[in-house]
Biopython code that builds the backbone (N, CA, C, O; Angstrom):
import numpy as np
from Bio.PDB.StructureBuilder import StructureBuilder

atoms = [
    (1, "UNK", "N", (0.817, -1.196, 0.000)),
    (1, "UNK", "CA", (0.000, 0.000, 0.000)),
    (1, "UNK", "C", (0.857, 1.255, 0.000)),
    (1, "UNK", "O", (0.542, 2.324, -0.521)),
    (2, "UNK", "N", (1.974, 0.988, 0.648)),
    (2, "UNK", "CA", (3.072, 2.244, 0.730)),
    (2, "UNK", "C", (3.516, 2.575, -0.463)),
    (2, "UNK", "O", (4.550, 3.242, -0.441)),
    (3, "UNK", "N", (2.973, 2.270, -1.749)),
    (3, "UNK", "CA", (3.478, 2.548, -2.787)),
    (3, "UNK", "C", (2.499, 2.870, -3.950)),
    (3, "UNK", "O", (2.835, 2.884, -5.134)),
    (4, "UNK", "N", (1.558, 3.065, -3.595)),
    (4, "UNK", "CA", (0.451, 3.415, -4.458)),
    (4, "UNK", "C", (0.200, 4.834, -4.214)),
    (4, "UNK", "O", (-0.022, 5.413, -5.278)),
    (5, "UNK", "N", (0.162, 5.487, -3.348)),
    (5, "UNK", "CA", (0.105, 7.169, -3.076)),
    (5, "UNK", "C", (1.258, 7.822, -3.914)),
    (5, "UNK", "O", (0.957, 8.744, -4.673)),
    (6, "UNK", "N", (2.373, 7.463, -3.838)),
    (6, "UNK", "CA", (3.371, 8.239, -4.607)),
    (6, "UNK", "C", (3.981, 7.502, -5.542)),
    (6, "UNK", "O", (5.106, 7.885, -5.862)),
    (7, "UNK", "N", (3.417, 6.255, -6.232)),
    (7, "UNK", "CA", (3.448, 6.271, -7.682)),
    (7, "UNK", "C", (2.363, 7.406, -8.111)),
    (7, "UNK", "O", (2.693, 8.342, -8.838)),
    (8, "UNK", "N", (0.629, 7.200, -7.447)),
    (8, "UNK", "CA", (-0.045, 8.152, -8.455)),
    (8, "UNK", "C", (0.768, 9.649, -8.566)),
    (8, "UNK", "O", (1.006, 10.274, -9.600)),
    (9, "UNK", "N", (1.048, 9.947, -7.437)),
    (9, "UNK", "CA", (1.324, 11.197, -7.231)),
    (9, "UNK", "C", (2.588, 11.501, -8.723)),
    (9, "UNK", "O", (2.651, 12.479, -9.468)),
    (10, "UNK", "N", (3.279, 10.478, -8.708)),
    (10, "UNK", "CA", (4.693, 10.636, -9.600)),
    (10, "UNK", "C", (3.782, 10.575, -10.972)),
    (10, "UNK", "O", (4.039, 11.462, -11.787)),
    (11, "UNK", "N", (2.901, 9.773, -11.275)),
    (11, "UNK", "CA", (2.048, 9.847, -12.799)),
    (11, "UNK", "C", (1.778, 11.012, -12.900)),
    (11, "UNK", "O", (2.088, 11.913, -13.679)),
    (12, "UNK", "N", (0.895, 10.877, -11.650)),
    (12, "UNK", "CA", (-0.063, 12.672, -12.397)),
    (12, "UNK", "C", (0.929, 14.328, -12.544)),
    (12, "UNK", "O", (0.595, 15.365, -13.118)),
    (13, "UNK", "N", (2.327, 13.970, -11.699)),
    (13, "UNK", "CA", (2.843, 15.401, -11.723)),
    (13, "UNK", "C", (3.495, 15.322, -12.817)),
    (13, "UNK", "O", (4.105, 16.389, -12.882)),
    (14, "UNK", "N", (3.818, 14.505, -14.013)),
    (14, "UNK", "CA", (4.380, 13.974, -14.750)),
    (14, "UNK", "C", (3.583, 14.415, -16.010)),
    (14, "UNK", "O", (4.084, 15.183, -16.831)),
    (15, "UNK", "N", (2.442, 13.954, -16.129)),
    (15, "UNK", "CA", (1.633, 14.108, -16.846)),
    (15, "UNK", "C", (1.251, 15.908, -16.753)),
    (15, "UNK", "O", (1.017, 16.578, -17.759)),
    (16, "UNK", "N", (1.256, 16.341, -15.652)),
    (16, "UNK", "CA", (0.937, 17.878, -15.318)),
    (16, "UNK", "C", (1.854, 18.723, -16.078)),
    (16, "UNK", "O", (1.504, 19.673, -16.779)),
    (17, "UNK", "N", (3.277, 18.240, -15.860)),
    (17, "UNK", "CA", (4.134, 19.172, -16.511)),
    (17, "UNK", "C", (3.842, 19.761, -18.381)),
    (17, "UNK", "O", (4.200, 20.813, -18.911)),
    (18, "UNK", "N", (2.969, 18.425, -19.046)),
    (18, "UNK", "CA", (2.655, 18.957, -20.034)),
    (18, "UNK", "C", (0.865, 19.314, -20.780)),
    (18, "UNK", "O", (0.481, 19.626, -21.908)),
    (19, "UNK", "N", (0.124, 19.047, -19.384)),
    (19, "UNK", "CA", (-0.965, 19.126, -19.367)),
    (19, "UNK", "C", (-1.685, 19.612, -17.627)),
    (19, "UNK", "O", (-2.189, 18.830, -16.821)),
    (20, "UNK", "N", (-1.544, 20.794, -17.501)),
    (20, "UNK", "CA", (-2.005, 21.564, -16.030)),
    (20, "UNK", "C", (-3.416, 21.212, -15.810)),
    (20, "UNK", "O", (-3.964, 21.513, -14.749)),
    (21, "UNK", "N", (-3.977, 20.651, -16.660)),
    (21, "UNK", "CA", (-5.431, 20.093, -16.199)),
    (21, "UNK", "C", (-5.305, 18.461, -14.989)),
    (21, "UNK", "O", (-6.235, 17.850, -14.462)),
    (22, "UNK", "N", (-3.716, 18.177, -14.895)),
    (22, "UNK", "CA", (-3.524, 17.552, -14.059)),
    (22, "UNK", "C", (-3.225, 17.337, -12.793)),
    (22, "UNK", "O", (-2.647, 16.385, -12.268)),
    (23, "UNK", "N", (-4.027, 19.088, -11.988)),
    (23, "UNK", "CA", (-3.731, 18.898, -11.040)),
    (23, "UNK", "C", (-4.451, 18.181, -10.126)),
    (23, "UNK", "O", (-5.459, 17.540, -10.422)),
    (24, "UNK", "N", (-3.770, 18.292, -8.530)),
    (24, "UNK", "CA", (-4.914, 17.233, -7.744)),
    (24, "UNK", "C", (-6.491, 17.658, -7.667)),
    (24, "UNK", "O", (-7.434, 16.889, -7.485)),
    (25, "UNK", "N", (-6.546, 19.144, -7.861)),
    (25, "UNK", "CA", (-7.813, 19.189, -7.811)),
    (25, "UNK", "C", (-8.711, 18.955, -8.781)),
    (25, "UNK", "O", (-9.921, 18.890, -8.563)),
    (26, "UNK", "N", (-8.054, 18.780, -10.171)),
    (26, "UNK", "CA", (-8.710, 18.611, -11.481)),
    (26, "UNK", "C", (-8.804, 17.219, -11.608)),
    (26, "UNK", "O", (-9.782, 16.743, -12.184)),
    (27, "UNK", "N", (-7.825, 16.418, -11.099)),
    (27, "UNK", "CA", (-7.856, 14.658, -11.548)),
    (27, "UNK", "C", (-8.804, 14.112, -10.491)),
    (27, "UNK", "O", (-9.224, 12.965, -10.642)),
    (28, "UNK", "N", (-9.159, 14.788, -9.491)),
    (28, "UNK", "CA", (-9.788, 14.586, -7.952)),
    (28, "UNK", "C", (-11.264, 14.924, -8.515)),
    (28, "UNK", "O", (-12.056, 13.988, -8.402)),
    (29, "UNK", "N", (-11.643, 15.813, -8.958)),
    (29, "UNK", "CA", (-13.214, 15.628, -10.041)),
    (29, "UNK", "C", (-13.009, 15.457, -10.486)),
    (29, "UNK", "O", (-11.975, 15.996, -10.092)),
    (30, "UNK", "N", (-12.627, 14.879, -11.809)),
    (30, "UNK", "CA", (-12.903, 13.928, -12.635)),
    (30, "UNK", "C", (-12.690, 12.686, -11.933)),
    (30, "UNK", "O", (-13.209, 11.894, -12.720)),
    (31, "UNK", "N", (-12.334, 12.113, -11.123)),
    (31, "UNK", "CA", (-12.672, 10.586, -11.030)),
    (31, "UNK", "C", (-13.552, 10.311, -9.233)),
    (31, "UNK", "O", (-13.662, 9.366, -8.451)),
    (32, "UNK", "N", (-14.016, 11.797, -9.280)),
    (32, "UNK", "CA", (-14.649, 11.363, -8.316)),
    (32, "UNK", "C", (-14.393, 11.173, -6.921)),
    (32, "UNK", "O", (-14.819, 10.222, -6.266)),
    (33, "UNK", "N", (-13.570, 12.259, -6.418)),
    (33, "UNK", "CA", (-12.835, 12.015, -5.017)),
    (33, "UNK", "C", (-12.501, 13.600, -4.507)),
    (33, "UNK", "O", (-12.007, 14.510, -5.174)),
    (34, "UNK", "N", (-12.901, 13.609, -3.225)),
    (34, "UNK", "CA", (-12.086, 15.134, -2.694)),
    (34, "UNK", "C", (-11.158, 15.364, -3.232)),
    (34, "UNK", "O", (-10.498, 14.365, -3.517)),
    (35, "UNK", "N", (-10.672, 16.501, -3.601)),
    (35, "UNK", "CA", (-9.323, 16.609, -3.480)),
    (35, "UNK", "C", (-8.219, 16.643, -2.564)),
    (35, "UNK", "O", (-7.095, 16.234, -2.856)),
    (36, "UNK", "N", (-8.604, 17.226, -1.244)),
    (36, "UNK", "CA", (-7.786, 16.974, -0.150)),
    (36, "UNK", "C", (-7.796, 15.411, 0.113)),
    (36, "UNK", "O", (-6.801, 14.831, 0.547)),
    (37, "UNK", "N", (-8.830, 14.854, -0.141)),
    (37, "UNK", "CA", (-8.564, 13.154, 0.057)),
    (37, "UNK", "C", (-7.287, 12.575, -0.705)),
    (37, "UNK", "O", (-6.283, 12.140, -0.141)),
    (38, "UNK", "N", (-7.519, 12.652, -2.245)),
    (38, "UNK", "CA", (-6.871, 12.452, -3.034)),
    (38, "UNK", "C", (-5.219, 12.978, -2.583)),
    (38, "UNK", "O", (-4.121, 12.425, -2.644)),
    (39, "UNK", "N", (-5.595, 14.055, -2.206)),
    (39, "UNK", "CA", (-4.249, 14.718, -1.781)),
    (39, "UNK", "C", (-3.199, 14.003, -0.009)),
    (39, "UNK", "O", (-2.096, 14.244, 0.481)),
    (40, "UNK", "N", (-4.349, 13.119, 0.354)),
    (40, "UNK", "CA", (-3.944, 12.501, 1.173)),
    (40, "UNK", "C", (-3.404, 11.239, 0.832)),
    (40, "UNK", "O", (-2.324, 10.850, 1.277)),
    (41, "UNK", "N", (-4.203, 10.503, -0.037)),
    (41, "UNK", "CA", (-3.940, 9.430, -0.253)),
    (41, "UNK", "C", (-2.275, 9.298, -1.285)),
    (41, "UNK", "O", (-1.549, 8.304, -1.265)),
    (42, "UNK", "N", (-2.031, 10.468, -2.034)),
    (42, "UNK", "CA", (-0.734, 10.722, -2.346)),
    (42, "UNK", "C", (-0.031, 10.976, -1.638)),
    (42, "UNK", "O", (1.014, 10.962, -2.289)),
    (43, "UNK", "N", (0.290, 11.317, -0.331)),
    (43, "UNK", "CA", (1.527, 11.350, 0.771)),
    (43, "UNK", "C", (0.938, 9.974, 1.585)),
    (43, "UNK", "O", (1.428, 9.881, 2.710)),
    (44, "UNK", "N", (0.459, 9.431, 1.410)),
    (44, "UNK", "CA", (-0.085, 7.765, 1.707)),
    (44, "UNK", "C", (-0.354, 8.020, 3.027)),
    (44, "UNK", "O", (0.280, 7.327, 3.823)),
    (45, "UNK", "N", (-1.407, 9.126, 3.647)),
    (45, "UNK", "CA", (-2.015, 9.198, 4.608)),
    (45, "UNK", "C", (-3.258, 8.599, 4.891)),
    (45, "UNK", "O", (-3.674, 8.461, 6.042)),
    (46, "UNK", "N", (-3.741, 8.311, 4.092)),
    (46, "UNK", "CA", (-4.764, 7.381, 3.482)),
    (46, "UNK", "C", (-4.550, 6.172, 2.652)),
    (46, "UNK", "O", (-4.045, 6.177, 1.529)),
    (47, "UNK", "N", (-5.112, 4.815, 3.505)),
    (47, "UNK", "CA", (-5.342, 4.060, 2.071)),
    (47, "UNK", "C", (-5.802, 4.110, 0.954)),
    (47, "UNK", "O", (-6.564, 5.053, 0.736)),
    (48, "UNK", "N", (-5.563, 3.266, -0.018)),
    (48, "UNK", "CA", (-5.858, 3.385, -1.193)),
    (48, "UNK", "C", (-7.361, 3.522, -1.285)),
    (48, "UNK", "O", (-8.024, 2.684, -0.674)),
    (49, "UNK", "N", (-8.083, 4.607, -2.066)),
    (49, "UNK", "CA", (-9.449, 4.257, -2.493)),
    (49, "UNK", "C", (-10.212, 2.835, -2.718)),
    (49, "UNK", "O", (-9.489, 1.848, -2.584)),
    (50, "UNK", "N", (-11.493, 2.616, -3.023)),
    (50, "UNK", "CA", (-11.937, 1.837, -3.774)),
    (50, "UNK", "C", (-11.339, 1.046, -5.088)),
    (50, "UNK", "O", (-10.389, 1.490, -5.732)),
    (51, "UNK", "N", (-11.970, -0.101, -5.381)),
    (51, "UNK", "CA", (-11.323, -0.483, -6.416)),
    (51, "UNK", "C", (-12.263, 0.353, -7.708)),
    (51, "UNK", "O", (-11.624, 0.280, -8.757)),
    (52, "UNK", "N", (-13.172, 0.873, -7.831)),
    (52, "UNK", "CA", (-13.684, 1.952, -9.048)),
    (52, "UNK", "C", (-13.072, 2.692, -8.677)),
    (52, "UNK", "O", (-12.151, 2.536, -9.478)),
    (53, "UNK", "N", (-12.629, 3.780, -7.818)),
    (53, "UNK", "CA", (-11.823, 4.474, -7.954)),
    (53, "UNK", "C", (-10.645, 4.635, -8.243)),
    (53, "UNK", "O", (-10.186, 5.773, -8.342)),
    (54, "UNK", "N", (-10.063, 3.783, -8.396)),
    (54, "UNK", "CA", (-8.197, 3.226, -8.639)),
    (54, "UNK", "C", (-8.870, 2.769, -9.983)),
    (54, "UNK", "O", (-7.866, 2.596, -10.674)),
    (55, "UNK", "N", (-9.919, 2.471, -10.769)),
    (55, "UNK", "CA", (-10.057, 2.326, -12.331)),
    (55, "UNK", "C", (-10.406, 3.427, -12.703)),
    (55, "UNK", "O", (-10.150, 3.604, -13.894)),
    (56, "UNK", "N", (-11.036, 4.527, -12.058)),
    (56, "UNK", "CA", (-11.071, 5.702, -12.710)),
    (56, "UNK", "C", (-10.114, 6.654, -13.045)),
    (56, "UNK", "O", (-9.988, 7.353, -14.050)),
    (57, "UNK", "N", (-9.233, 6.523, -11.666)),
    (57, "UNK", "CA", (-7.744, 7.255, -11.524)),
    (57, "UNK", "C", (-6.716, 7.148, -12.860)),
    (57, "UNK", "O", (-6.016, 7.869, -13.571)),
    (58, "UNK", "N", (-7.230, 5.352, -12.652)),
    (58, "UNK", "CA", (-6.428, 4.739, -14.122)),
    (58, "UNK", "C", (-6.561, 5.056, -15.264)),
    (58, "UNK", "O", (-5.720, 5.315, -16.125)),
    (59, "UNK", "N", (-7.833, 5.038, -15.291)),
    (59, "UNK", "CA", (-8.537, 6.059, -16.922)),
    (59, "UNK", "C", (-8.154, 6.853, -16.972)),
    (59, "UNK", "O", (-7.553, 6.949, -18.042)),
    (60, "UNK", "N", (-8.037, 8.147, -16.077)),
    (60, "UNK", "CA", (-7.488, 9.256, -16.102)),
    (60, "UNK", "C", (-6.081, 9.472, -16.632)),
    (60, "UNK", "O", (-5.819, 10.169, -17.612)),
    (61, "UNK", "N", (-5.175, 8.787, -15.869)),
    (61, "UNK", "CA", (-3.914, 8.841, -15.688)),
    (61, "UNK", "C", (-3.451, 7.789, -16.945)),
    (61, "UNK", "O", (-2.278, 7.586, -17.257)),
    (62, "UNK", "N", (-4.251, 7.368, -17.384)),
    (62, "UNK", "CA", (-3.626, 6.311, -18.746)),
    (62, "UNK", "C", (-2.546, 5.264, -18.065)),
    (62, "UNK", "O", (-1.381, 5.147, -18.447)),
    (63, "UNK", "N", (-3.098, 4.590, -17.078)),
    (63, "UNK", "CA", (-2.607, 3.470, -16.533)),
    (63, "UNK", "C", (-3.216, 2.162, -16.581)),
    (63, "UNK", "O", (-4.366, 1.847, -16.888)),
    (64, "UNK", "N", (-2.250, 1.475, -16.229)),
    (64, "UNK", "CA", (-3.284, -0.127, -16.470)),
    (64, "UNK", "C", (-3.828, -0.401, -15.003)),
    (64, "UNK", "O", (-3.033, -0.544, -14.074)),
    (65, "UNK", "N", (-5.323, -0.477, -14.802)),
    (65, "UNK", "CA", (-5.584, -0.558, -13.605)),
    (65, "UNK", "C", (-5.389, -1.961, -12.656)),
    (65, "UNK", "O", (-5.622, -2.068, -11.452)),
    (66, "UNK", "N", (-4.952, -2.862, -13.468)),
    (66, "UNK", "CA", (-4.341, -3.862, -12.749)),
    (66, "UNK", "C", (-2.655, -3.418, -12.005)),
    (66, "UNK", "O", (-2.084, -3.998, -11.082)),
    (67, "UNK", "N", (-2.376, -2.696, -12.476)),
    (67, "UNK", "CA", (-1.082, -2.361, -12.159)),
    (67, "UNK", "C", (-0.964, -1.746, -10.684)),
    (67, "UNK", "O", (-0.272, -1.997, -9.697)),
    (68, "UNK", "N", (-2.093, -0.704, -11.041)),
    (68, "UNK", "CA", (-2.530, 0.641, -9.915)),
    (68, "UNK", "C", (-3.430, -0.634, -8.793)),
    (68, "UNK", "O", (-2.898, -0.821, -7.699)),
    (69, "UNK", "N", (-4.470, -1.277, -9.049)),
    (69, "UNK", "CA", (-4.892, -2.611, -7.823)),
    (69, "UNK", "C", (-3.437, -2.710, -6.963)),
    (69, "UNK", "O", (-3.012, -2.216, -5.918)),
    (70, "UNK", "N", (-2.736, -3.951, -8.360)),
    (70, "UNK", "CA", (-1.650, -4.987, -7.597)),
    (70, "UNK", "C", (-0.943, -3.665, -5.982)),
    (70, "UNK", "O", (-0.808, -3.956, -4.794)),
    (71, "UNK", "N", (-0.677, -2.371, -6.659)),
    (71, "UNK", "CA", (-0.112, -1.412, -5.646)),
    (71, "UNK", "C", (-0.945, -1.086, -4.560)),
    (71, "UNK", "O", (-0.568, -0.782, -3.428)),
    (72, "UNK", "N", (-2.294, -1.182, -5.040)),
    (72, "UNK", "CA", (-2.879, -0.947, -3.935)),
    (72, "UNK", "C", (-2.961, -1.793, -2.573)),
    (72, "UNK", "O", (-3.239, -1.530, -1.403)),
    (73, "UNK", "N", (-2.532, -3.096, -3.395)),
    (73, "UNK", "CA", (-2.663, -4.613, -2.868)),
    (73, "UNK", "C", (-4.145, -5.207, -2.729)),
    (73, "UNK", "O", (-4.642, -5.876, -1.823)),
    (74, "UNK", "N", (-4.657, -4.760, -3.878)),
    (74, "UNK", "CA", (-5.967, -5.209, -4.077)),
    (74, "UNK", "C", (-5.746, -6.101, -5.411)),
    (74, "UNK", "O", (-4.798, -5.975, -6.186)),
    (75, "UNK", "N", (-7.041, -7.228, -5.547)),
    (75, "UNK", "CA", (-7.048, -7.553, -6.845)),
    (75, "UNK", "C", (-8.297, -7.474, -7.235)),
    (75, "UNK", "O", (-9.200, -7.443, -6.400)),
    (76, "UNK", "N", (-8.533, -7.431, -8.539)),
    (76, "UNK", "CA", (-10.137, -6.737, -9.066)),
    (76, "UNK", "C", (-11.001, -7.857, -8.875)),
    (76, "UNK", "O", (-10.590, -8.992, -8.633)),
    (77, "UNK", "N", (-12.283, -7.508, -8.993)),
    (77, "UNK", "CA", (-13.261, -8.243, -8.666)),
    (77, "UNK", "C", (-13.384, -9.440, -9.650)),
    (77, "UNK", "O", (-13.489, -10.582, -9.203)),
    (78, "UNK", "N", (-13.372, -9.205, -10.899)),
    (78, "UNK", "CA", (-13.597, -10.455, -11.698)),
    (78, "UNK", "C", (-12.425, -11.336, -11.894)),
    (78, "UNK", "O", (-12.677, -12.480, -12.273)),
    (79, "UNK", "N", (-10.835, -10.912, -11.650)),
    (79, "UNK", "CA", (-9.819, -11.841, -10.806)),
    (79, "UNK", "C", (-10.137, -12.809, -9.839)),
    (79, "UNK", "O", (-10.152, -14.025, -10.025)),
    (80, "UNK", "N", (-10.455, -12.059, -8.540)),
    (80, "UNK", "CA", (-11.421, -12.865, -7.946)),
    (80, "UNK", "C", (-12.315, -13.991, -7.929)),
    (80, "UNK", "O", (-12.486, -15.032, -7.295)),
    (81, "UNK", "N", (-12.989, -13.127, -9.222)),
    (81, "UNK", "CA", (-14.629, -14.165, -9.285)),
    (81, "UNK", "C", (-13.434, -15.603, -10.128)),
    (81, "UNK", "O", (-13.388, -16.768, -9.732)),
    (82, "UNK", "N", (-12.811, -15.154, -11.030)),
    (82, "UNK", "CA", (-12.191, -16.243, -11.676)),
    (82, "UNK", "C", (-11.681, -17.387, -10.706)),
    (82, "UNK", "O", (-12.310, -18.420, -10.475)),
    (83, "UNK", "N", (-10.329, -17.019, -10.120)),
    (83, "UNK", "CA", (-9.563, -17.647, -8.721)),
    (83, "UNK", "C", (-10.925, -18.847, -7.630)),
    (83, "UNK", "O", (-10.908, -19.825, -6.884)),
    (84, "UNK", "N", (-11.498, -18.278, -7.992)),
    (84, "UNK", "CA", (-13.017, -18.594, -6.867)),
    (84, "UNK", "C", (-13.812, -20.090, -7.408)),
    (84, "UNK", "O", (-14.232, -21.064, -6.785)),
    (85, "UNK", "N", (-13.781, -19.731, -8.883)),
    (85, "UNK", "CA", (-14.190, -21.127, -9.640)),
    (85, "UNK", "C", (-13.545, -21.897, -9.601)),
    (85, "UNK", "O", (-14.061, -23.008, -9.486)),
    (86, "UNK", "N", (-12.407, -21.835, -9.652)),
    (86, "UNK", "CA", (-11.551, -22.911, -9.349)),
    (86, "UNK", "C", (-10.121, -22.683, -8.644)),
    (86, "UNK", "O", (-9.075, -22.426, -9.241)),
    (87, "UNK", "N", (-10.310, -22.849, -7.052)),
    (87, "UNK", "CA", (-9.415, -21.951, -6.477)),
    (87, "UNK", "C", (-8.041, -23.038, -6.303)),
    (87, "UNK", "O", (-7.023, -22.373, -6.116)),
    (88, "UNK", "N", (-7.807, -24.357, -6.319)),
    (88, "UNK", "CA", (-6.980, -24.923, -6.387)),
    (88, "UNK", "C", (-6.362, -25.093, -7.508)),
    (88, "UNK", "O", (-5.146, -25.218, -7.369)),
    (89, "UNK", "N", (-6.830, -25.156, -8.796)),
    (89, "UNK", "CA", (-6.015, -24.768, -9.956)),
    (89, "UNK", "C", (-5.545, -23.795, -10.058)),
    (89, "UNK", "O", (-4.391, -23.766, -10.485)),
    (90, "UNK", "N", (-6.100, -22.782, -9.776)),
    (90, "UNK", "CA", (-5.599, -21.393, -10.262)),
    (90, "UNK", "C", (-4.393, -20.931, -9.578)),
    (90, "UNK", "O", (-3.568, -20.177, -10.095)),
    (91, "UNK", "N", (-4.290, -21.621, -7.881)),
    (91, "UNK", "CA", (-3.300, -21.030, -6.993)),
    (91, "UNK", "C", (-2.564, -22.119, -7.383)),
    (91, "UNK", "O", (-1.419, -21.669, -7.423)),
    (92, "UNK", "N", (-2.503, -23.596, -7.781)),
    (92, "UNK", "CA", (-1.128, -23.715, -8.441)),
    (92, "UNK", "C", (-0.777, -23.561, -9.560)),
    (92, "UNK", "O", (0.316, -24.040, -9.863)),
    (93, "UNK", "N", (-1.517, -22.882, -10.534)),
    (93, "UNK", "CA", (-1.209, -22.542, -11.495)),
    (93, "UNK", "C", (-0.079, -20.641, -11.247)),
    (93, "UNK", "O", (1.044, -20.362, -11.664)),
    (94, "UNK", "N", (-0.682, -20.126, -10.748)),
    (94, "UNK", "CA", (-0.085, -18.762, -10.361)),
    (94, "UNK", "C", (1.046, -19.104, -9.670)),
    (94, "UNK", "O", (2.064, -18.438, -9.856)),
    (95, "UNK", "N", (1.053, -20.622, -8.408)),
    (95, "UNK", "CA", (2.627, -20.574, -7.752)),
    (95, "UNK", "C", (3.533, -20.826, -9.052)),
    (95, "UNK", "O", (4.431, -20.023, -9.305)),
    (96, "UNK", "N", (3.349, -21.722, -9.717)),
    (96, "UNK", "CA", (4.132, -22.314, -10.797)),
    (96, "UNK", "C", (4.570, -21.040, -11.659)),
    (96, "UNK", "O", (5.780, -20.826, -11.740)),
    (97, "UNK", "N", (3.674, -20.167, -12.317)),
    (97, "UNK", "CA", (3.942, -18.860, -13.229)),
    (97, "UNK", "C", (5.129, -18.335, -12.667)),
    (97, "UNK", "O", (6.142, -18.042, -13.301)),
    (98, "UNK", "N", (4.946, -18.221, -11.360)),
    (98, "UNK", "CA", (5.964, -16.811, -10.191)),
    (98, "UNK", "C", (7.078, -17.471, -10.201)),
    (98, "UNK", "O", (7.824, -17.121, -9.286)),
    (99, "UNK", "N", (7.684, -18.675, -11.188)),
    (99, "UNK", "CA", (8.812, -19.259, -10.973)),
    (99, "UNK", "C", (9.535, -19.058, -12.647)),
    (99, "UNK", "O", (10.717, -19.302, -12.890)),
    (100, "UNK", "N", (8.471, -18.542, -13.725)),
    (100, "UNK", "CA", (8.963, -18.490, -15.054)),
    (100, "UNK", "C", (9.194, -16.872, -15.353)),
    (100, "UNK", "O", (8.507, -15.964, -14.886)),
    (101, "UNK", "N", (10.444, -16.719, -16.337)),
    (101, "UNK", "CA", (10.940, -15.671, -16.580)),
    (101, "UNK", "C", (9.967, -14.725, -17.217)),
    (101, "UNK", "O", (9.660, -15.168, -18.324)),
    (102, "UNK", "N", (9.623, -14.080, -17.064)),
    (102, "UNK", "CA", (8.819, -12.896, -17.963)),
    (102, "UNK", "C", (8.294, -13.033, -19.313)),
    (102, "UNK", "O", (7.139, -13.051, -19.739)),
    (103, "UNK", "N", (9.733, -13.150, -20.032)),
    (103, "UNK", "CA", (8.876, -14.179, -21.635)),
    (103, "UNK", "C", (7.932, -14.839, -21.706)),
    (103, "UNK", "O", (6.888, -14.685, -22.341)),
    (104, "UNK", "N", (8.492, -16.123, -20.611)),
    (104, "UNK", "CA", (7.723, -17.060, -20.771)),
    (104, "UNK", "C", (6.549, -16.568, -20.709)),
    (104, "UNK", "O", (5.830, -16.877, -21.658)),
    (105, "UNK", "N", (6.021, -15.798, -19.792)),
    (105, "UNK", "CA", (4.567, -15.681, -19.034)),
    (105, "UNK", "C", (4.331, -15.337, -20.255)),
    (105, "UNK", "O", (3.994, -16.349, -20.870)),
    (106, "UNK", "N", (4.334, -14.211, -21.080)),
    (106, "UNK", "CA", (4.120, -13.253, -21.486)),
    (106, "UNK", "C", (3.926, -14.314, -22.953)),
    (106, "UNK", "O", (2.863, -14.091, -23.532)),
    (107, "UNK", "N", (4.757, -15.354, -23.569)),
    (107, "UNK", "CA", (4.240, -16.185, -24.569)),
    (107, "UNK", "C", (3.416, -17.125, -24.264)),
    (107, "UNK", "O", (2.873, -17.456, -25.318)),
    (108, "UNK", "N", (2.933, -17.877, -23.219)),
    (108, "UNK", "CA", (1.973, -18.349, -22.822)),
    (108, "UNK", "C", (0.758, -17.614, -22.702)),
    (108, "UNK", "O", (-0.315, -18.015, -23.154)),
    (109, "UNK", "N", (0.959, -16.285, -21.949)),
    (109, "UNK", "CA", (-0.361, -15.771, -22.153)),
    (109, "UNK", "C", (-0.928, -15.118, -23.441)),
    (109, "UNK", "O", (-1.964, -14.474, -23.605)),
    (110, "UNK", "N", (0.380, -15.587, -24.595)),
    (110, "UNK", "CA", (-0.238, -14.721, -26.068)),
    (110, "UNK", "C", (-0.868, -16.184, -26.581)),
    (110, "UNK", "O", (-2.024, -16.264, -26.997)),
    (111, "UNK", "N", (0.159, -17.486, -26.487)),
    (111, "UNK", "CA", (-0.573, -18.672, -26.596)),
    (111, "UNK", "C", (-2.161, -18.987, -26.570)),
    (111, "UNK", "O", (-2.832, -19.506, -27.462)),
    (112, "UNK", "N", (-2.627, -18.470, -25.138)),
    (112, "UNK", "CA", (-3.698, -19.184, -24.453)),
    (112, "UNK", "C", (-4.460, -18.085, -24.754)),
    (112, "UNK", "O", (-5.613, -18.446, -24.518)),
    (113, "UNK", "N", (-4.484, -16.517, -25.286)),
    (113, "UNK", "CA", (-5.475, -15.847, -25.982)),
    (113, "UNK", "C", (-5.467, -16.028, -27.366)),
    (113, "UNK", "O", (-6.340, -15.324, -27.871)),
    (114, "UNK", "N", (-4.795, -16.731, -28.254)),
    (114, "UNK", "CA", (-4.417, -17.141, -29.527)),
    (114, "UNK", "C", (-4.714, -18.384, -29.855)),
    (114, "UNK", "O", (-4.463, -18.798, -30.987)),
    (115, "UNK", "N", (-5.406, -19.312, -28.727)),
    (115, "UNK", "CA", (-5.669, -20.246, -28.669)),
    (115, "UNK", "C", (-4.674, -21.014, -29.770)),
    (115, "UNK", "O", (-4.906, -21.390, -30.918)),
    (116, "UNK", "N", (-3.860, -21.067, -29.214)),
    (116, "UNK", "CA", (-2.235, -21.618, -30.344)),
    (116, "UNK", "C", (-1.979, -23.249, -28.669)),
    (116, "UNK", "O", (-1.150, -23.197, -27.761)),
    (117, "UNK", "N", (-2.829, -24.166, -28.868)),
    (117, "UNK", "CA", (-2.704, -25.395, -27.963)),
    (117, "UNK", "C", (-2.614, -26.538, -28.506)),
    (117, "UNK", "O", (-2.512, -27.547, -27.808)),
]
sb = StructureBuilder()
sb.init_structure("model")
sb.init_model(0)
sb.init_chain("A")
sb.init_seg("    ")
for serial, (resi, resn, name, xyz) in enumerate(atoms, 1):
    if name == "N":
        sb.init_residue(resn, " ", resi, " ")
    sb.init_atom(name, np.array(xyz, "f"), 0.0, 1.0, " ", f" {name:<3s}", serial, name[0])
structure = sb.get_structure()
């Protein structure tokens, strides 16, 4: 969680430098959050929002909201719902992944949406 306040914070001031519609009070309405909240939750005085809110942030900020979750140390709901159907495959399927190099994952998971089996 200690790392989700000041990654957003590092996106959005980032993004600000070439677009000032990014400040906290402007990205804070548009996705729906105080701004002093928002402004808390970037010096990580606050936990992370909701999980719609960490997808709106994401929209905003042109992030992948799985990315912005995993930091939050949340995982999204239909992750979840998946893991849930079949929770003993899936958790040894995920221990086994966390042991292959990055490629790999990354050609398996083009495999198994390419249905290439």
């Amino acid at each position: 969680m200690d790392q989700f306040g000041p990654y957003i914070r590092a996106v959005r001031e980032r993004l600000k430098e070439s677009d000032r519609s990014y400040s906290v009070r402007q990205v804070a309405v548009r996705v729906g959050l105080e701004p002093s909240y928002l402004s808390k939750i970037e010096r990580s005085e606050q936990p992370p929002p909701s999980e719609l809110k960490i997808r709106a942030l994401a929209r905003d900020l042109k992030e992948d909201p799985d990315v912005l979750l995993a930091l939050a140390g949340k995982v999204s709901r239909d992750l979840q719902e998946i893991i849930r159907k079949r929770p003993v495959l899936f958790g040894e399927l995920i221990r086994e992944l966390k042991r292959l190099p990055d490629q790999s994952v990354i050609r398996l998971a083009r495999e198994v949406r390419d249905g290439e089996w």
